[in-house]
Every structure is written in C-alpha cells, then in structure tokens.
C-alpha positions in Angstrom: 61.7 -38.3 12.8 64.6 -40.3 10.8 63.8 -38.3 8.1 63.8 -35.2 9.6 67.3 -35.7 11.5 68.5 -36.9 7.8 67.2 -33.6 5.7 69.1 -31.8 8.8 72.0 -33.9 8.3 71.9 -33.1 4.5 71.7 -29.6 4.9 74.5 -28.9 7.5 76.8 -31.0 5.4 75.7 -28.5 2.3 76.3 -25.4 4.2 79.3 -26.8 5.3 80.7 -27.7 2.0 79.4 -24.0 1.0 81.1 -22.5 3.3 84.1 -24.3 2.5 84.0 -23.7 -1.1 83.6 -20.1 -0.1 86.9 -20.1 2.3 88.7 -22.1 -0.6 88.0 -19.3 -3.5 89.2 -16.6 -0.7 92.4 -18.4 -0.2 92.7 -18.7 -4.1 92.1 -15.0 -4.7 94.4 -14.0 -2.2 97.2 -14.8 -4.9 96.1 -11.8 -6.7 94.8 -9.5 -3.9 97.6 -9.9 -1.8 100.7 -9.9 -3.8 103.4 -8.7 -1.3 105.3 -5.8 -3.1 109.0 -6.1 -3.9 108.8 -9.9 -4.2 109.1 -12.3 -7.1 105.6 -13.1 -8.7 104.6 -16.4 -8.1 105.1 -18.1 -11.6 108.6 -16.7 -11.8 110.5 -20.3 -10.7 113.0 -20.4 -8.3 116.5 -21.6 -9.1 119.5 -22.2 -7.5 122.9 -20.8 -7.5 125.0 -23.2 -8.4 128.9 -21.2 -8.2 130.0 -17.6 -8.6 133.2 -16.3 -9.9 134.8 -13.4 -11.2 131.5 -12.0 -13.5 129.5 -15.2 -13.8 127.5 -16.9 -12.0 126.4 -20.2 -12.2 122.1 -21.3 -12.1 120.1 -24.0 -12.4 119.4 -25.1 -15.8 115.4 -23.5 -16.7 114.1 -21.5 -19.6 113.9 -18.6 -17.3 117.7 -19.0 -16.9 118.2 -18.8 -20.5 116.2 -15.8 -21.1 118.1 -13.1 -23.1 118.8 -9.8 -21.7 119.7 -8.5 -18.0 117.6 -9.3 -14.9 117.7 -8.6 -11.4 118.6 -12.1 -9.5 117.0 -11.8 -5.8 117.5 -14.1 -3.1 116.5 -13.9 1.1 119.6 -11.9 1.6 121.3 -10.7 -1.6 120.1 -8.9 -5.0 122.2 -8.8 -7.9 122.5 -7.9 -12.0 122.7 -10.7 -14.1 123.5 -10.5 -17.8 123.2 -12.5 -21.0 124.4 -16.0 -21.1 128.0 -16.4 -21.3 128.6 -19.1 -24.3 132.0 -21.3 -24.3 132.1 -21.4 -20.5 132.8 -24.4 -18.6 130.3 -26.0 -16.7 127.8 -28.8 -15.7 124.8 -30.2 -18.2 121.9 -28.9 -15.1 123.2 -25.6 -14.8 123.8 -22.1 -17.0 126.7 -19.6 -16.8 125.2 -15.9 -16.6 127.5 -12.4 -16.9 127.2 -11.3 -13.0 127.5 -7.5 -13.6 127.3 -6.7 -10.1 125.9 -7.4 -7.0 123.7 -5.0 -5.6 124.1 -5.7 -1.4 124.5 -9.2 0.3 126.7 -12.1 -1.4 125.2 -14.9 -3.6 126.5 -18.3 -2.9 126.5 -21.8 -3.9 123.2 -23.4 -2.7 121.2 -20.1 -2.3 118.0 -20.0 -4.1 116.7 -17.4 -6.4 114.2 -16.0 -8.5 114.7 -13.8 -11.3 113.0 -10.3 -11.1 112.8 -7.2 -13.5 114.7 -4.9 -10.9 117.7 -3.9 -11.9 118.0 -1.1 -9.1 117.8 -1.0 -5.8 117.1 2.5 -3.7 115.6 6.0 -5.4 117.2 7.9 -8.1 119.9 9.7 -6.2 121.1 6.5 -4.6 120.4 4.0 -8.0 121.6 6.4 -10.4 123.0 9.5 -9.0 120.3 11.7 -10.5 118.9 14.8 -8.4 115.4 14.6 -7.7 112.7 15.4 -5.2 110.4 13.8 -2.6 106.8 14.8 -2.8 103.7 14.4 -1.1 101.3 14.0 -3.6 97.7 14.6 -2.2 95.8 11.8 -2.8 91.9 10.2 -2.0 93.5 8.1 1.1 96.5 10.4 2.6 99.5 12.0 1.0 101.0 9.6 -2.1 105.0 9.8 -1.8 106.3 10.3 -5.2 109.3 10.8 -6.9 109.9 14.3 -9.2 113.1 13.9 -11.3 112.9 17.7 -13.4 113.1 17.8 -17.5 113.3 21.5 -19.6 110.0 20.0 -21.3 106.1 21.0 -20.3 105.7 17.2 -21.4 105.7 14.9 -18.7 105.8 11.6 -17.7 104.0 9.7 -15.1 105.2 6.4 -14.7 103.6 3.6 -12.3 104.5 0.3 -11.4 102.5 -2.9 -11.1 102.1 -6.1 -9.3 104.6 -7.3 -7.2 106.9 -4.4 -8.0 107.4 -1.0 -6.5 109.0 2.3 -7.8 112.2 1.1 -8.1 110.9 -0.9 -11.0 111.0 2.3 -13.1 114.4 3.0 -12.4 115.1 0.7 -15.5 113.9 3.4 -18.1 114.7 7.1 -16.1 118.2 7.5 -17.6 116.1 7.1 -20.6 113.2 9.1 -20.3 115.8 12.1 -18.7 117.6 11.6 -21.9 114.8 13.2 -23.6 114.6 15.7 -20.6 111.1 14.8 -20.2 109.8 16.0 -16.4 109.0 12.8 -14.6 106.8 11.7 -11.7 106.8 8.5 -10.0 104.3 7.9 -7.5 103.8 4.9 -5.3 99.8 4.5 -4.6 97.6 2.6 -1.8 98.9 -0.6 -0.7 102.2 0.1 -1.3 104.4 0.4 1.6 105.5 3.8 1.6 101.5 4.6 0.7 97.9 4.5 2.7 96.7 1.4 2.8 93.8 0.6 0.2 90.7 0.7 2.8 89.8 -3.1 2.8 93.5 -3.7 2.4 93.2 -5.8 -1.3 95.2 -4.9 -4.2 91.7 -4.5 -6.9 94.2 -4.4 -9.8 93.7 -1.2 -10.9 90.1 -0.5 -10.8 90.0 1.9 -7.6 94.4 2.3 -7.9 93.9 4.4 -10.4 92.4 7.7 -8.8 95.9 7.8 -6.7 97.4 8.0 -11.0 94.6 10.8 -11.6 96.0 12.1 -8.5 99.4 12.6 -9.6 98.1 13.7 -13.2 96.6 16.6 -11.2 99.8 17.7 -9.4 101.4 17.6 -12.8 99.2 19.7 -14.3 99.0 21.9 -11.5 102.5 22.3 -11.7 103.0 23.3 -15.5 102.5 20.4 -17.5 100.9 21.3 -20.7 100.7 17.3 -21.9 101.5 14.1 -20.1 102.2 10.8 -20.9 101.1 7.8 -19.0 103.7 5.1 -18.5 102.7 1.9 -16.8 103.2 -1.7 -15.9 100.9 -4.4 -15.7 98.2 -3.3 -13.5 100.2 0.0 -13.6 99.3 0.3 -17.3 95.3 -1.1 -16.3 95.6 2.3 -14.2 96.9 4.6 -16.9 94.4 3.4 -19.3 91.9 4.1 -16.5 93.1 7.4 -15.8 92.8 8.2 -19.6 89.1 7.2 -20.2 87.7 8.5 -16.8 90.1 11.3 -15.3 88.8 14.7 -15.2 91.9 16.3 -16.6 91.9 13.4 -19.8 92.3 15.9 -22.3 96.0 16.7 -21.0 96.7 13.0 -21.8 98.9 13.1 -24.6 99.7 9.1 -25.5 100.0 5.7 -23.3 102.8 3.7 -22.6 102.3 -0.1 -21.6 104.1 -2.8 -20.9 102.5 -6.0 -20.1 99.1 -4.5 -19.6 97.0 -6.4 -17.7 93.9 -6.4 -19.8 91.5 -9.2 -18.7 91.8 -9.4 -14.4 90.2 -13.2 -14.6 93.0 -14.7 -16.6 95.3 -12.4 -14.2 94.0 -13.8 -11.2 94.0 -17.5 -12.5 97.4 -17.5 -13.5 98.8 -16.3 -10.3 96.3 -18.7 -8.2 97.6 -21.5 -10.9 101.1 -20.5 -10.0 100.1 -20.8 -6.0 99.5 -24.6 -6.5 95.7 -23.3 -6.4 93.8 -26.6 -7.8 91.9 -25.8 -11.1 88.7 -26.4 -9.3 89.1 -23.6 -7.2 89.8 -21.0 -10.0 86.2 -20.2 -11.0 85.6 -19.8 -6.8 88.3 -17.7 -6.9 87.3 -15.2 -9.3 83.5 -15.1 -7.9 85.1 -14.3 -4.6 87.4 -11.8 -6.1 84.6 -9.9 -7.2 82.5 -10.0 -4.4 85.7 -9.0 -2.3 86.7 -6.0 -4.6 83.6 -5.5 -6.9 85.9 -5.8 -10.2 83.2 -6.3 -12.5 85.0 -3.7 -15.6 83.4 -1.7 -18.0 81.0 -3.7 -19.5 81.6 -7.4 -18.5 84.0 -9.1 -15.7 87.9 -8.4 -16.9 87.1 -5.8 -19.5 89.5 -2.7 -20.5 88.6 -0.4 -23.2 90.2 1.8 -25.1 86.6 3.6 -26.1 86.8 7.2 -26.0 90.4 7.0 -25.9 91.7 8.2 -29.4 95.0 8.9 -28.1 98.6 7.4 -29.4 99.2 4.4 -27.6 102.4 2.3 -27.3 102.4 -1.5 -26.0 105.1 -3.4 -25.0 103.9 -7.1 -24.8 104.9 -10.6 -25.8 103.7 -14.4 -25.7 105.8 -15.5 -23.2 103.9 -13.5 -20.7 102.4 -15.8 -18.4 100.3 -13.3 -16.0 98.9 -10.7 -18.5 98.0 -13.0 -21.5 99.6 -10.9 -24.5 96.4 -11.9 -27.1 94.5 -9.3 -24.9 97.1 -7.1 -25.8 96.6 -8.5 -29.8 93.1 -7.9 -30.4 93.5 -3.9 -28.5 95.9 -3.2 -31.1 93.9 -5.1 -34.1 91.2 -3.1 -32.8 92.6 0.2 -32.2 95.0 0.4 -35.5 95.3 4.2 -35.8 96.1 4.5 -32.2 97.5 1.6 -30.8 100.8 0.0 -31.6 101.8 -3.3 -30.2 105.7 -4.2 -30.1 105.9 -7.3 -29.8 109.2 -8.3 -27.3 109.7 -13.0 -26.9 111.5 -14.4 -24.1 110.1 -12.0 -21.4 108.4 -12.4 -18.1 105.4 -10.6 -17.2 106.6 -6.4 -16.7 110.2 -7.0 -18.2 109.8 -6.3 -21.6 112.5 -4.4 -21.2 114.4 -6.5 -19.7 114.7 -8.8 -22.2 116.1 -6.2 -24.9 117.4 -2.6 -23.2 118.5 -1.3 -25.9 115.6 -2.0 -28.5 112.9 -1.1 -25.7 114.8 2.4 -25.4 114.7 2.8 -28.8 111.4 2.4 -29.5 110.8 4.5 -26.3 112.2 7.2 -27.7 110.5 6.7 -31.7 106.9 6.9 -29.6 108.2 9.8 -27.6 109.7 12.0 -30.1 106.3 13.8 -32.0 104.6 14.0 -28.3 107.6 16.5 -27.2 
C-alpha cells in the first residue's frame, strides 16, 4: 500500500513539474509571439532623460545612447527625433548630449524614461511627409489588408513590409527615397497588426503564415499594372518577402529583394527576445518546443530555416553585428552562399531593423545603386 501511495506520489509530482515546464516555455515564447506592435523591442534598454534644451537633449550614459545616426526616442507620453551626438557640450560623466531635431507630440522631461526606436515618423504619408497617397483595402486570406498606395510614373513597384514590433510607419524612413526614384509603392499592414484581421490563433508565427497577406498585396500590384516588383522588408518583414519569392504564385514578377535585418533562423529570434524578457536560460529550449507546437514553425527543411533555393533573383541585405534579435552571421553565410545574387552591406552600431538608422544617407545610397538596373 506504501508503495503504491509513493509511485502515486511520484507521478503527480512529475506531471506536475510537466505541466509546469509546459506553462514556463508558453510564458517564454510569448516574447516572440506576442510582441505588441509600435513598442520598443525588448533588448532595446531603457534610459532616462536626463535635461532638454534648445536642440539637445540629455540621456543616460549606454552604448545605445552613443549609437551614430538619428533615432526615434519614445517614451509613455511623448515621441521625438534624436540626432548624432553633440561633441564639446557640457555635461555630467553618466549622461550623453544628443541633437533633439524635433519632438514629434508630448514633451520629454527630466526623469522620463525612454527607449530608442527606429521610427522617425509618426502618422501616414500625408500627415508624416506631406505626400499624396491612397488608402486601400487590399483583399487578403483573413479580411481586407489596409494598405498604403503612394503612385510612381514606373511599372516597377515596391512593396515594402515591416517587422516585429514595428508597424507601417516604420517605412516612412525610406518613402521620400523610394518616390525619388518614382517607384509606385505599396505598404500594407498584415494580420495581427492593429489596423489588420487578427492572425486566427492570435500569435505572431514570424513570417511563416504572414506572408500570404505579402503575396496578397503582390497580387493587387500586379493586378494593377505592375510589370516587376520589388520586395522590401524588415526583419520578419523581409522572412515574408523571401517567402513570398520562393512560394507565391505570381514569383516570376519578383524582380529583386530588399532586406534589412532579416530574420533568418526564428530559434535564435525567439531566444533573444525571451533572453531580453529576463526568461531564465533554462526555459529557452521549452520555449522554442512550445513555439512550435503553438505555431507549427518547423521551416523549410529543419526548425529556423530560410532559403534562398529557387530564388535566383538580385537580392540586397542590409545587416550588421550589432544586431542582437536577427543574428547577422545568418545573414553572412546567405550571402557567402548566394554570391551572384545576394549582396550583404554590412551597416555597425545598429539595432535590430535600423540599419538605416544608423547611416541615412549611405543606406539611401546604396538603395538607390540596387534599384537603379531593376527600373
């Protein structure tokens, strides 16, 4: 009987600790699943502002305050432009003087926290930049996909999605470019965004099912006159475009790739975000298994997979090692692999998705050297 009651005892103590393990690696996936859109990612750190004056403003001293380039700097209640770092300025040894170019709405003060994000817009094109443009209903697998159409004189267009944590205003950084070139361009937002139906078990699955809402729009564009598009995406944005290139029905009207901090193997994705979450190491391999029972992200051929296979088309990657959610040596050995289609330009000191951030004016310019010979 004792023995009995003690292989009982043993057994509801191992289904208890299973079932625990197995609410611990939901919890840990969550960070990847459920990234709110519009918000900071988790491993971007907060600081604090310290002072503002007439175009600076004063953060706490970290290596993501002393990135180069221009930023958005978003707190509860305000969202601003941050520039370079202002050398010769006065202040204290914990803190860094930035170029405030402007602040978007709300008022940063001394003692709010913020995190930096790659936003440098706030609104849609008309409101962010003054440029005409139309709001479409795209028709997508889940309900109608609200989307962007800024026109261009060119049967070339461009299709341009954003990634995690970010939402259309994210491309707002690079329109005055890509009109520039008078490239036609459609931004739609997909399931889960706000705006968008919501993804049917309501989990972000970073790409692998987002992407028919990309073929979606590739569709509309071609319906509408497009003779060749281009495929511009972020993070998992750029997981969908390549996607959409090896599997889309209309692939043939896919005339190059543009992607910036691709995210190319999900499992390091998802471990760096449930890292940055405080998720104990432990938990990380019970995080992915339940991310892939949750969402069925198995890839191509083995868990966190992206090809380029059957894609022989002109590709262009923005990515760099200071990425610290879409590892950029995925990004090195698709290039290594892929030499007479893929080009990898390599951008340091930039967050995950703000490649451009980190150098406008370069980005743009090699922007516009891939762009060029697909007009």
């Amino acid at each position: 009987m004792r023995t009995a009651r003690a292989t009982a005892a043993a057994v509801t103590a191992v289904i208890g600790a299973g079932a625990a393990a197995v609410a611990a690696g939901r919890f840990a996936s969550d960070a990847a699943l459920r990234i709110p859109s519009g918000r900071p990612l988790p491993t971007e750190p907060g600081l604090t502002v310290h002072a503002t004056a007439a175009g600076q403003v004063a953060l706490t001293r970290d290596l993501a305050a002393l990135r180069p380039g221009r930023y958005g700097l978003v707190g509860e209640r305000f969202h601003a432009v941050v520039g370079p770092v202002l050398a010769g300025t006065s202040h204290s040894a914990d803190t860094v003087v930035r170029r405030l170019e402007r602040v978007t709405y709300g008022t940063p003060e001394p003692g709010d926290r913020a995190r930096f994000t790659p936003n440098v817009h706030v609104g849609d094109p008309a409101t962010a930049l003054g440029v005409d443009h139309t709001v479409l209903d795209v028709p997508g697998e889940l309900g109608p996909l609200p989307t962007w159409f800024v026109p261009g004189a060119r049967d070339t267009w461009v299709i341009a999605v954003h990634g995690l944590g970010a939402t259309r205003e994210h491309v707002l950084n690079v329109l005055d470019a890509l009109r520039r070139n008078q490239f036609p361009v459609l931004v739609p937002a997909y399931r889960g965004d706000p705006e968008a139906p919501r993804s049917p078990d309501g989990l972000n699955h970073l790409g692998e099912t987002e992407w028919r809402d990309l073929d979606a729009a590739l569709r509309h564009a071609v319906d509408s006159g497009a003779r060749k598009v281009v495929l511009y995406g972020w993070s998992t944005g750029a997981t969908m475009a390549l996607r959409t290139a090896a599997r889309s029905e209309l692939r043939e009207h896919v005339a190059g790739l543009l992607l910036d901090s691709p995210v190319l193997d999900w499992e390091s994705t998802l471990r760096a975000l449930a890292g940055a979450r405080r998720a104990p190491g432990v938990l990380l391999p019970l995080a992915v298994r339940a991310a892939q029972g949750r969402t069925g992200l198995y890839g191509d051929h083995r868990p966190g997979a992206v090809r380029l296979d059957g894609v022989a088309i002109p590709t262009q990657i923005f990515h760099g090692p200071d990425d610290a959610v879409a590892p950029w040596r995925f990004s090195r050995r698709l290039a290594a692999a892929h030499p007479n289609t893929v080009t990898l330009q390599t951008v340091r000191g930039a967050p995950h998705a703000a490649m451009w951030n980190a150098d406008p004016a370069a980005y743009e310019e090699s922007l516009r050297r891939f762009l060029v010979p697909l007009m």
